[in-house]
Residue frames as a rotation matrix with the C-alpha (Angstrom) as fourth column:
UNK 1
0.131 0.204 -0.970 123.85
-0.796 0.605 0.019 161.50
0.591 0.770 0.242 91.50
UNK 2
0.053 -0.369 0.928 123.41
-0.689 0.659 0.302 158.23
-0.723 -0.655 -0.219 93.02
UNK 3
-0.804 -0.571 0.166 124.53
-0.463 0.776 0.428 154.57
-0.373 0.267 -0.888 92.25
UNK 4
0.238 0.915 -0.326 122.44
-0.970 0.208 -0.126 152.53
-0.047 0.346 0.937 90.15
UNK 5
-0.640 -0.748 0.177 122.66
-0.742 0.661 0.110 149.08
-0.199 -0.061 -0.978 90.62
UNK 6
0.242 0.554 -0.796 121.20
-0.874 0.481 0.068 146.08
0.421 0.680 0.601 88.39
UNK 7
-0.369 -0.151 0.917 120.55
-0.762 0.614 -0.205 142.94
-0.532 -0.775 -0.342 90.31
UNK 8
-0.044 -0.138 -0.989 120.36
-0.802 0.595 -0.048 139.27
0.595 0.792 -0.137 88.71
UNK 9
0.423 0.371 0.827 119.04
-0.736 0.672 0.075 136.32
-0.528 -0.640 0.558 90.11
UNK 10
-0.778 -0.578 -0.248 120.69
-0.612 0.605 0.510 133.34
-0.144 0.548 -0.824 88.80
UNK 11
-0.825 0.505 0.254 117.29
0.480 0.863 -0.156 130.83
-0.298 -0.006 -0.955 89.50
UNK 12
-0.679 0.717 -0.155 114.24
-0.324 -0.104 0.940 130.90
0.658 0.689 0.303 87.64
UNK 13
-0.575 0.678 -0.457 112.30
0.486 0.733 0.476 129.20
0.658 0.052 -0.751 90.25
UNK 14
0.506 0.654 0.562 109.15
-0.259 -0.507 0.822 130.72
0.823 -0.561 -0.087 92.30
UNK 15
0.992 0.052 -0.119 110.50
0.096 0.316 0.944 130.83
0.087 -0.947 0.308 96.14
UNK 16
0.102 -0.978 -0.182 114.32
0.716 0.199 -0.670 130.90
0.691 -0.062 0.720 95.34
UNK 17
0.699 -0.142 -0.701 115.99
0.696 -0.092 0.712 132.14
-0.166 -0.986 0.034 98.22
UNK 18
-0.542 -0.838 -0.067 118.64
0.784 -0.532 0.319 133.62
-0.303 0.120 0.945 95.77
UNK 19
-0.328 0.264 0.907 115.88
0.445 -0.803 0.395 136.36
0.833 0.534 0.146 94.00
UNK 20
0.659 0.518 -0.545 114.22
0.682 -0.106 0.723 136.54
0.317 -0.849 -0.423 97.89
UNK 21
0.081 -0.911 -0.404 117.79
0.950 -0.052 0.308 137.98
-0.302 -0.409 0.861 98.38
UNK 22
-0.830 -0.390 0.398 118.26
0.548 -0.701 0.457 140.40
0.101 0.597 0.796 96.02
UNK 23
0.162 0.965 0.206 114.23
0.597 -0.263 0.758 141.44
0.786 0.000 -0.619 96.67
UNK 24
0.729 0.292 -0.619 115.26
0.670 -0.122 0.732 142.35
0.139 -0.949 -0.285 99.86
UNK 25
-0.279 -0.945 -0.170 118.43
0.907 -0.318 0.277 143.91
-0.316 -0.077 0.946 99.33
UNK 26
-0.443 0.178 0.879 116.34
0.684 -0.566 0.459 146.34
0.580 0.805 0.129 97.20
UNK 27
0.657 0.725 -0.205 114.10
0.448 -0.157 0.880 147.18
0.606 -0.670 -0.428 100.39
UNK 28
0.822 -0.265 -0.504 116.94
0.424 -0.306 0.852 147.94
-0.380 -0.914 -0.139 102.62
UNK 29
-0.223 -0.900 0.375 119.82
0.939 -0.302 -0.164 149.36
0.261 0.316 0.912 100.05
UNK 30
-0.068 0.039 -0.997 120.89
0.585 -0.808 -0.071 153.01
-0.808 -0.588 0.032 101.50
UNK 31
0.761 0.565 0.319 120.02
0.484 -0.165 -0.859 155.72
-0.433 0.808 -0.399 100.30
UNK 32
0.426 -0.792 -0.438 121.52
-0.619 -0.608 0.497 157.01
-0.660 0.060 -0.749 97.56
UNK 33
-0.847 -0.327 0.419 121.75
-0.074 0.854 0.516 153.04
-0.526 0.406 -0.747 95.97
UNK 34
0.039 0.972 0.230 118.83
-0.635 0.202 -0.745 152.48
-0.771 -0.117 0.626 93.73
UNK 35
-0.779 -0.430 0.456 118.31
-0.105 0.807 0.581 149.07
-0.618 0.405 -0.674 91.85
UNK 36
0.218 0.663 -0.716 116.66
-0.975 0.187 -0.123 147.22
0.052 0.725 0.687 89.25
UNK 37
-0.149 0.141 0.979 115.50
-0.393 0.900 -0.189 143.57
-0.907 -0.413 -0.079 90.03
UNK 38
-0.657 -0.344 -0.671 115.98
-0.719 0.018 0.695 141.63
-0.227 0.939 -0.259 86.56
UNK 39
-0.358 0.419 0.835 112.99
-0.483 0.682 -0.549 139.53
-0.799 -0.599 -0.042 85.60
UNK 40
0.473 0.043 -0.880 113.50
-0.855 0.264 -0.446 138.40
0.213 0.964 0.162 81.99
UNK 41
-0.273 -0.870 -0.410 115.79
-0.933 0.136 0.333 135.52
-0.234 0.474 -0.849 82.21
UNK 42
-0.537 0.071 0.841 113.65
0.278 0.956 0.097 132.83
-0.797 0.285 -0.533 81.23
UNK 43
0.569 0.723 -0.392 112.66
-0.022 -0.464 -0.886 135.20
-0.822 0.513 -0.248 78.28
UNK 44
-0.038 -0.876 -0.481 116.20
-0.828 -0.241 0.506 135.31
-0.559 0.417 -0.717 76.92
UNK 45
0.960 0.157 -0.233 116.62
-0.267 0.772 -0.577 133.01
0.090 0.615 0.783 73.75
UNK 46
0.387 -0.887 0.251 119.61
0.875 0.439 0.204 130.37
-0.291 0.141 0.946 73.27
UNK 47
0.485 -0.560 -0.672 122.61
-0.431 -0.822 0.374 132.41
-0.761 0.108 -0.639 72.70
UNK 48
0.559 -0.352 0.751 123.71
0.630 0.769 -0.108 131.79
-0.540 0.533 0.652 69.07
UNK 49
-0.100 -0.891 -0.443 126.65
0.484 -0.433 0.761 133.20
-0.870 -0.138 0.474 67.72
UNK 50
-0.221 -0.039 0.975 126.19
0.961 0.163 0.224 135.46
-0.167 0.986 0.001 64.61
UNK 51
-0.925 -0.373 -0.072 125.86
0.371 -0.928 0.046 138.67
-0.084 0.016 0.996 63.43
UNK 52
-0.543 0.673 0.503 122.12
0.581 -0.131 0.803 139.10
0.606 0.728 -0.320 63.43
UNK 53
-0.244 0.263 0.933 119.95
-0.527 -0.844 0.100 141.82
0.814 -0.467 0.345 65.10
UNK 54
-0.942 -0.314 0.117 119.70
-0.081 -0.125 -0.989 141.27
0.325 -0.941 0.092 68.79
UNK 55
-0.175 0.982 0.069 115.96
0.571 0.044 0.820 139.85
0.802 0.183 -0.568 69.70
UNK 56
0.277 0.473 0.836 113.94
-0.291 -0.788 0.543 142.22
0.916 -0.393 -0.080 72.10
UNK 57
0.995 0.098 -0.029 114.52
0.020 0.095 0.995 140.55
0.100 -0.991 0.093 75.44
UNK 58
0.374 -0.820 0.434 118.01
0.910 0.235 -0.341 140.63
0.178 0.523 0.834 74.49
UNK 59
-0.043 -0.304 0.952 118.06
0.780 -0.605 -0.158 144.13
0.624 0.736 0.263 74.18
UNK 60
0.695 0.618 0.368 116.38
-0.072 -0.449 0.891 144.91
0.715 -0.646 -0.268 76.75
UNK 61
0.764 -0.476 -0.435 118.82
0.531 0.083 0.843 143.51
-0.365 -0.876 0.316 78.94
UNK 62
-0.133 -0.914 0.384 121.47
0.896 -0.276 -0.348 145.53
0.424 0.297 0.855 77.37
UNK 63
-0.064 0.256 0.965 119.81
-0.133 -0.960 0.246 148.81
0.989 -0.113 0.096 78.43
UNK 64
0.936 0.205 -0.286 119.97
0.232 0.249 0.940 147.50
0.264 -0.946 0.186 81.76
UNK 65
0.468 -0.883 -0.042 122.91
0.877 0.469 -0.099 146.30
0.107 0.010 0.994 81.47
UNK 66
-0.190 -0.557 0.808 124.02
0.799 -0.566 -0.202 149.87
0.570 0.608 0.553 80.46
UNK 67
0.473 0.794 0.382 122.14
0.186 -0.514 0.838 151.47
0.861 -0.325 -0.391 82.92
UNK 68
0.989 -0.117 -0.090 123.84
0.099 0.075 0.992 150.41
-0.109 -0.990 0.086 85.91
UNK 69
0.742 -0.530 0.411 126.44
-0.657 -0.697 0.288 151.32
0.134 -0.483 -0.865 87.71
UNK 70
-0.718 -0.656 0.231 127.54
-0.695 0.686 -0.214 147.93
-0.018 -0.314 -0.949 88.61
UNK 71
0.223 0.838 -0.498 125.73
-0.752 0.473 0.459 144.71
0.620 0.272 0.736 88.63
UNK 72
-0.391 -0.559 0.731 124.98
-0.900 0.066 -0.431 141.98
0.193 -0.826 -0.529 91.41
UNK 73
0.208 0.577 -0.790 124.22
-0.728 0.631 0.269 138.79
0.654 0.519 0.551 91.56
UNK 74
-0.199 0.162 0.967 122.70
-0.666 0.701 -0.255 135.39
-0.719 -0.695 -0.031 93.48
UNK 75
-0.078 0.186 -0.979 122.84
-0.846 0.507 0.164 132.49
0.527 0.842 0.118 91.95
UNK 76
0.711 0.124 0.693 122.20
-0.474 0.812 0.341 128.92
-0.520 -0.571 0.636 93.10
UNK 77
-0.590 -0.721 -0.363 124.52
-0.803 0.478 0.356 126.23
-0.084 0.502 -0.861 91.81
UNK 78
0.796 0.507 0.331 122.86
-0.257 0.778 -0.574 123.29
-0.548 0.372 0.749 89.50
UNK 79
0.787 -0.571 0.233 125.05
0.612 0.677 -0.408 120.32
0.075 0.464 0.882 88.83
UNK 80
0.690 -0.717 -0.095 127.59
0.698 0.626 0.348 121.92
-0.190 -0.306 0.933 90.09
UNK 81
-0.650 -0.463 0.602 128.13
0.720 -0.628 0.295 125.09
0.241 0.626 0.742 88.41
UNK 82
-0.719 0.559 -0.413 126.10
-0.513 -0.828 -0.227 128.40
-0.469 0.048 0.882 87.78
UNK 83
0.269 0.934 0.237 122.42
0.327 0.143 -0.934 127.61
-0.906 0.329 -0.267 85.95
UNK 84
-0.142 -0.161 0.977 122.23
0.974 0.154 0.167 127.28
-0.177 0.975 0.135 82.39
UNK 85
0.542 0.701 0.464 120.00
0.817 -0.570 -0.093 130.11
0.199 0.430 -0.881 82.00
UNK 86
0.870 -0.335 -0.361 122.46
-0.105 -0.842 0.529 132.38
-0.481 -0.423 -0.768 83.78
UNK 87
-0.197 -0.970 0.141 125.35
0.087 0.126 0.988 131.38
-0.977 0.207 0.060 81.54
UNK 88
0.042 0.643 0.765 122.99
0.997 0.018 -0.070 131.86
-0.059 0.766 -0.641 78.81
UNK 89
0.834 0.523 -0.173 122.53
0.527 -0.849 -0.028 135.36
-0.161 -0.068 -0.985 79.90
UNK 90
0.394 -0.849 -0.353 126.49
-0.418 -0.508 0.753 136.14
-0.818 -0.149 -0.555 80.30
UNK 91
-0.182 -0.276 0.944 126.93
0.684 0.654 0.323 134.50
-0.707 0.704 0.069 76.99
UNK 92
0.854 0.520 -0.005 124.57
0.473 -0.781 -0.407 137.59
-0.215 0.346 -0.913 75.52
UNK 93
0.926 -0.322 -0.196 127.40
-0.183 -0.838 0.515 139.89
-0.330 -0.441 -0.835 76.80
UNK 94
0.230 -0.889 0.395 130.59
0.441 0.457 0.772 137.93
-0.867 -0.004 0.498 75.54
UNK 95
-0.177 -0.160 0.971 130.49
0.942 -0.312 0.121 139.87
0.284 0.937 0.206 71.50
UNK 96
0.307 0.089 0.948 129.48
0.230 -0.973 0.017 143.15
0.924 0.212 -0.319 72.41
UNK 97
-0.309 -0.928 0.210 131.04
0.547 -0.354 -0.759 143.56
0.778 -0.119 0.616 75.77
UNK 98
0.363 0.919 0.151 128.31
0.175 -0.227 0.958 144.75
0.915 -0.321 -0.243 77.99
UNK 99
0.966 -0.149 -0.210 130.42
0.216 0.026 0.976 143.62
-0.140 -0.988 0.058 81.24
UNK 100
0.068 -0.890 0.451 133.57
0.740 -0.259 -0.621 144.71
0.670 0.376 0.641 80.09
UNK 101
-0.808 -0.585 0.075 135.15
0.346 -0.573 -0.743 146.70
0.477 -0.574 0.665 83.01
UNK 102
0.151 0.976 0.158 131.76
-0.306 -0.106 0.946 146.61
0.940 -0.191 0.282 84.14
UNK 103
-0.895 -0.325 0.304 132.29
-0.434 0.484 -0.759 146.30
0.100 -0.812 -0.575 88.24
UNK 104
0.322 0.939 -0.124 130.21
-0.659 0.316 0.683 143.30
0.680 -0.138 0.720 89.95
UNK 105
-0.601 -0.798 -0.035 129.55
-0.695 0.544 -0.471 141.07
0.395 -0.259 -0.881 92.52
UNK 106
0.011 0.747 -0.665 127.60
-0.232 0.649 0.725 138.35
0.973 0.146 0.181 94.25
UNK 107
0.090 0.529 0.844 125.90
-0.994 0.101 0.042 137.09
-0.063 -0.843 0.535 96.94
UNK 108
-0.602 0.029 -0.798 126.24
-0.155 0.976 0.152 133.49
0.784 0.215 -0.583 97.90
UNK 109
-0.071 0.770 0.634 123.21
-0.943 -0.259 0.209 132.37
0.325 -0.583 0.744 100.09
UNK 110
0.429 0.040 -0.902 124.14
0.146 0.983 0.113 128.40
0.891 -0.180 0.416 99.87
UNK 111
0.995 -0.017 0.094 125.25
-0.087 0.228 0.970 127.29
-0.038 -0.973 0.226 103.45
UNK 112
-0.020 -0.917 -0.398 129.26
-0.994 -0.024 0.103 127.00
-0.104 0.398 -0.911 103.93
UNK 113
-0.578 -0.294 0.761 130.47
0.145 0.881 0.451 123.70
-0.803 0.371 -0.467 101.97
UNK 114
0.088 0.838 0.539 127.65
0.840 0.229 -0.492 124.44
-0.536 0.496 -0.683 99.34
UNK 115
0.934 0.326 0.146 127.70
0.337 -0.671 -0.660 126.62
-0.117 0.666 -0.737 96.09
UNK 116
0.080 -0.983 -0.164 131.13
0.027 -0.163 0.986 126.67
-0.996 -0.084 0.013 95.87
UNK 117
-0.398 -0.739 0.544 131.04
0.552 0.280 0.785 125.82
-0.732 0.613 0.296 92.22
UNK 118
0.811 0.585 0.027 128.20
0.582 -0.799 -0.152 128.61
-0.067 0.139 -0.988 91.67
UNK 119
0.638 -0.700 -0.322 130.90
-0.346 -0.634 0.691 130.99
-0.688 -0.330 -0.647 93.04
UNK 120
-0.471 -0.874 0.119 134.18
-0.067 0.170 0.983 129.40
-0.880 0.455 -0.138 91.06
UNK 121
-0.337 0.075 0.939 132.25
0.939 0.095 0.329 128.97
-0.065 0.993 -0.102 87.76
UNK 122
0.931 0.357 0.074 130.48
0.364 -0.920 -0.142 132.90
0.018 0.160 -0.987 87.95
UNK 123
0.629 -0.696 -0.347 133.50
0.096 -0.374 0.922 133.64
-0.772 -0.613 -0.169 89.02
UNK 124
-0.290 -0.451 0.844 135.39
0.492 0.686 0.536 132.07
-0.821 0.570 0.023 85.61
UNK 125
0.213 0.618 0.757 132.64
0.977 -0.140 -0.160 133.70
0.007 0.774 -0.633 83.08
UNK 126
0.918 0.396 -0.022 132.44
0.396 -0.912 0.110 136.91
0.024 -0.110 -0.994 84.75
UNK 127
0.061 -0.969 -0.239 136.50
0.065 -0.235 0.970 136.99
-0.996 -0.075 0.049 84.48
UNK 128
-0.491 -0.386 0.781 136.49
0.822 0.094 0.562 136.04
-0.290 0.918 0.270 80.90
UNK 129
0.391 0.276 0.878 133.96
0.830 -0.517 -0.207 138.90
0.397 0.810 -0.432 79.56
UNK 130
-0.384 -0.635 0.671 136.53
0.288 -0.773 -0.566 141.47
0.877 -0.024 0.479 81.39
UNK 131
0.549 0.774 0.316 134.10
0.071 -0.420 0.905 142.14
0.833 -0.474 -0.285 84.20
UNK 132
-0.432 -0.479 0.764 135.73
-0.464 -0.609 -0.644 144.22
0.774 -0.632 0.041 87.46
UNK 133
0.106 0.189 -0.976 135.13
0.619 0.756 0.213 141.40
0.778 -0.627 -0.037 90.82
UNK 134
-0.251 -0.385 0.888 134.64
-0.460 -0.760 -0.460 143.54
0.852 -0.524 0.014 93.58
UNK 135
-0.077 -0.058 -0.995 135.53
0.394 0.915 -0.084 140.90
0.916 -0.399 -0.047 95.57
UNK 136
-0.995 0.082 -0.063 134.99
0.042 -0.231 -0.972 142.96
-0.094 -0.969 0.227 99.23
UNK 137
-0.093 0.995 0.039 131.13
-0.951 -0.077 -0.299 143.10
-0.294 -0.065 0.954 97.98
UNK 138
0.060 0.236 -0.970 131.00
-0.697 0.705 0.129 139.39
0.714 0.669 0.207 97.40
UNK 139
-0.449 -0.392 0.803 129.74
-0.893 0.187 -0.408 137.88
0.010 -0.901 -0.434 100.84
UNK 140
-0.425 0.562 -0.710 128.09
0.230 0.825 0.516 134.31
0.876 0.056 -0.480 101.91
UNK 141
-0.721 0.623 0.303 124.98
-0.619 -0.383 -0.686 134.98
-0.312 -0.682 0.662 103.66
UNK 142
-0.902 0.431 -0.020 123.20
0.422 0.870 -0.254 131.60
-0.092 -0.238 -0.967 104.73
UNK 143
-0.439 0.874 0.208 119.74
-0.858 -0.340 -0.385 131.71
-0.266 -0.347 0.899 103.74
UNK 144
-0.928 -0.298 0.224 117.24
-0.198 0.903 0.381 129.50
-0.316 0.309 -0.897 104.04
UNK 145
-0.423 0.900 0.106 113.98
0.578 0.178 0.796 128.47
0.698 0.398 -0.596 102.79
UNK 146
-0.027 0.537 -0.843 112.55
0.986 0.152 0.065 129.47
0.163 -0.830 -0.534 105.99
UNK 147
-0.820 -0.299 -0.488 114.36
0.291 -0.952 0.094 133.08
-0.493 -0.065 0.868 106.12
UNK 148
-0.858 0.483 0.175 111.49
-0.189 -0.614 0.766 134.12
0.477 0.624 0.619 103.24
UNK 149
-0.869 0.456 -0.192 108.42
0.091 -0.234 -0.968 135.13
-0.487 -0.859 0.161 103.97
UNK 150
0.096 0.646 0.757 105.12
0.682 0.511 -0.523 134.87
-0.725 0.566 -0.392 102.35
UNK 151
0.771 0.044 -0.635 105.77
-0.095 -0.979 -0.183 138.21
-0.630 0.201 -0.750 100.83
UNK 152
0.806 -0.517 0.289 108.70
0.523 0.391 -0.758 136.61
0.278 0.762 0.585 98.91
UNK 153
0.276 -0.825 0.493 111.24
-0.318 -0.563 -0.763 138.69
0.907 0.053 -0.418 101.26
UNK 154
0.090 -0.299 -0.950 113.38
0.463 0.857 -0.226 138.28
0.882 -0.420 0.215 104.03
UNK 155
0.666 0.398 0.631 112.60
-0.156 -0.753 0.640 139.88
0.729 -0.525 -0.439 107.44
UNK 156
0.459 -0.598 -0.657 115.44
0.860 0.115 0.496 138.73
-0.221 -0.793 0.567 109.72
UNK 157
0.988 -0.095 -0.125 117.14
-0.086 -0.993 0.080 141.98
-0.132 -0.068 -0.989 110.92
UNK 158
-0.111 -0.978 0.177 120.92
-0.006 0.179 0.984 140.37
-0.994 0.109 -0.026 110.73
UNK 159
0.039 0.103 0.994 120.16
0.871 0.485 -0.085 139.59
-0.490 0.869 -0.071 107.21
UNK 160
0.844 0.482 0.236 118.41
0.536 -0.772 -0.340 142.65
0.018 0.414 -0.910 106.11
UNK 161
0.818 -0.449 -0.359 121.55
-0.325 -0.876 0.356 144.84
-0.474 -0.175 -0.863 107.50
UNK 162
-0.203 -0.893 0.401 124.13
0.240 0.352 0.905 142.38
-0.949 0.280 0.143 105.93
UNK 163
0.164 -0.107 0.981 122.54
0.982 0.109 -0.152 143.03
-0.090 0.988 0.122 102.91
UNK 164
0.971 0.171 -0.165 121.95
0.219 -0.913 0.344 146.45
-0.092 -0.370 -0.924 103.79
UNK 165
0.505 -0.844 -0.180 125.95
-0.520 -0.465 0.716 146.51
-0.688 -0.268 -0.674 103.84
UNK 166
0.091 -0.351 0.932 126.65
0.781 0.605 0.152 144.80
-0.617 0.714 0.330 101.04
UNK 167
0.730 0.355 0.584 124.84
0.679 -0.474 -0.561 147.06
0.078 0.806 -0.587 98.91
UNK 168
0.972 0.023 -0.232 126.89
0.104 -0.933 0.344 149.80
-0.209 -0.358 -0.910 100.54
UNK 169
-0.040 -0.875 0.483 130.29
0.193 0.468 0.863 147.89
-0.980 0.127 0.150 99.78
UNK 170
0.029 0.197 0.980 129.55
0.976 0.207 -0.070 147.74
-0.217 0.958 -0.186 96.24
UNK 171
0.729 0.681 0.072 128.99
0.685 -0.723 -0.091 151.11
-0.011 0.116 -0.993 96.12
UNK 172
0.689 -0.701 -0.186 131.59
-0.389 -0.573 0.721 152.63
-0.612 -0.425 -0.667 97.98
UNK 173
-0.062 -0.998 -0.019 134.03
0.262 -0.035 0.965 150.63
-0.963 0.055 0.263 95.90
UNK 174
0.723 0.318 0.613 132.70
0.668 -0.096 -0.738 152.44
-0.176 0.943 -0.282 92.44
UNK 175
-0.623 -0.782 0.000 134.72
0.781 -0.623 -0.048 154.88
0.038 -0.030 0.999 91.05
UNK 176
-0.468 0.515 -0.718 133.59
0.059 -0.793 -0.607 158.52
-0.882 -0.326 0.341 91.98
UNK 177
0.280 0.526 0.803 130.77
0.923 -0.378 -0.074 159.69
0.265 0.762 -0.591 89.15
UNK 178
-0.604 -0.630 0.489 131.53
0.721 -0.693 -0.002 162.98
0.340 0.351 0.873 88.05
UNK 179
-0.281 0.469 -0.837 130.14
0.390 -0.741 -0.546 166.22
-0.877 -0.480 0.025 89.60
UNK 180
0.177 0.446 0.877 128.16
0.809 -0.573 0.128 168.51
0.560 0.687 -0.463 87.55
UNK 181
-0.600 -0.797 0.066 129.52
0.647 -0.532 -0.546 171.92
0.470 -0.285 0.835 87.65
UNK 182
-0.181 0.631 -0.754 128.59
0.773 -0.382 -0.505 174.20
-0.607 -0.675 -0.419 90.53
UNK 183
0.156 0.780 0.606 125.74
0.969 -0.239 0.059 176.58
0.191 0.578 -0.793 89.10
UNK 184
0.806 0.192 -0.560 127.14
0.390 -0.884 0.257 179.19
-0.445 -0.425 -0.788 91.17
UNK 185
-0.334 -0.942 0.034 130.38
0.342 -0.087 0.936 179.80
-0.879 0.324 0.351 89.55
């Protein structure tokens, strides 16, 4: 059995450097890691509190959500924080619990001095809904515009292998998945 790991772009915009990230990370995660690149979140509706059925794009992320092993994430920082739309999404998860002991971490791609409050506010949210910080898979890896390629990935080999070892961090700190008993026995 390998690791399944659900990846989350915080920006919505074409070109972002943070989904360019996670695009790539998919390309070079070892094997044995295998992901899902989230591309709903400008599908998600306002999060309003109440007890009514769960609309489809909603749901959908839950079965993701549920899917994975662990969950990673790049966000930019707007005004200072995380992106509405991504606090929108981790709002979803705050009543039913989705990230509850759910391990994760993130990728920061701003330059150092920059995205700090990306990083301290994800950081904040993803504490309150219980979510496990596997804070040794949570590196800052400068990219810039330039790093992407028309392809919408990133082809520098330092990059590629940091991510390349990210993924593997994350991984390694899951807790073992259970064996399935041996057939021979």
């Amino acid at each position: 059995m390998g690791v399944h790991l659900l990846l989350i772009s915080g920006s919505t915009r074409t070109g972002s450097t943070n989904t360019a990230t996670l695009r790539t990370l998919q390309q070079v995660a070892p094997q044995g890691i295998s992901t899902h690149l989230y591309d709903e979140l400008t599908t998600l509706p306002a999060f309003v509190p109440g007890d009514g059925p769960s609309p489809p794009p909603v749901t959908r992320l839950r079965r993701h959500l549920a899917a994975a092993d662990a969950v990673l994430f790049c966000t930019p920082e707007y005004a200072g924080l995380i992106p509405g739309s991504l606090k929108n999404l981790l709002e979803w998860t705050v009543g039913t619990a989705d990230l509850h002991t759910k391990p994760v971490a993130w990728i920061t791609v701003a330059t150092p001095g920059r995205g700090d409050g990306a990083t301290a506010s994800l950081r904040t949210v993803l504490g309150y809904v219980g979510a496990d910080i596997i804070a040794p898979a949570c590196p800052r890896i400068p990219i810039l515009s330039a790093d992407v390629a028309d392809d919408g990935t990133i082809h520098d080999p330092a990059i590629r292998t940091h991510l390349a070892t990210t993924a593997a961090t994350l991984a390694a700190a899951l807790p073992a998945q259970p064996k399935l008993p041996d057939a021979t026995h």
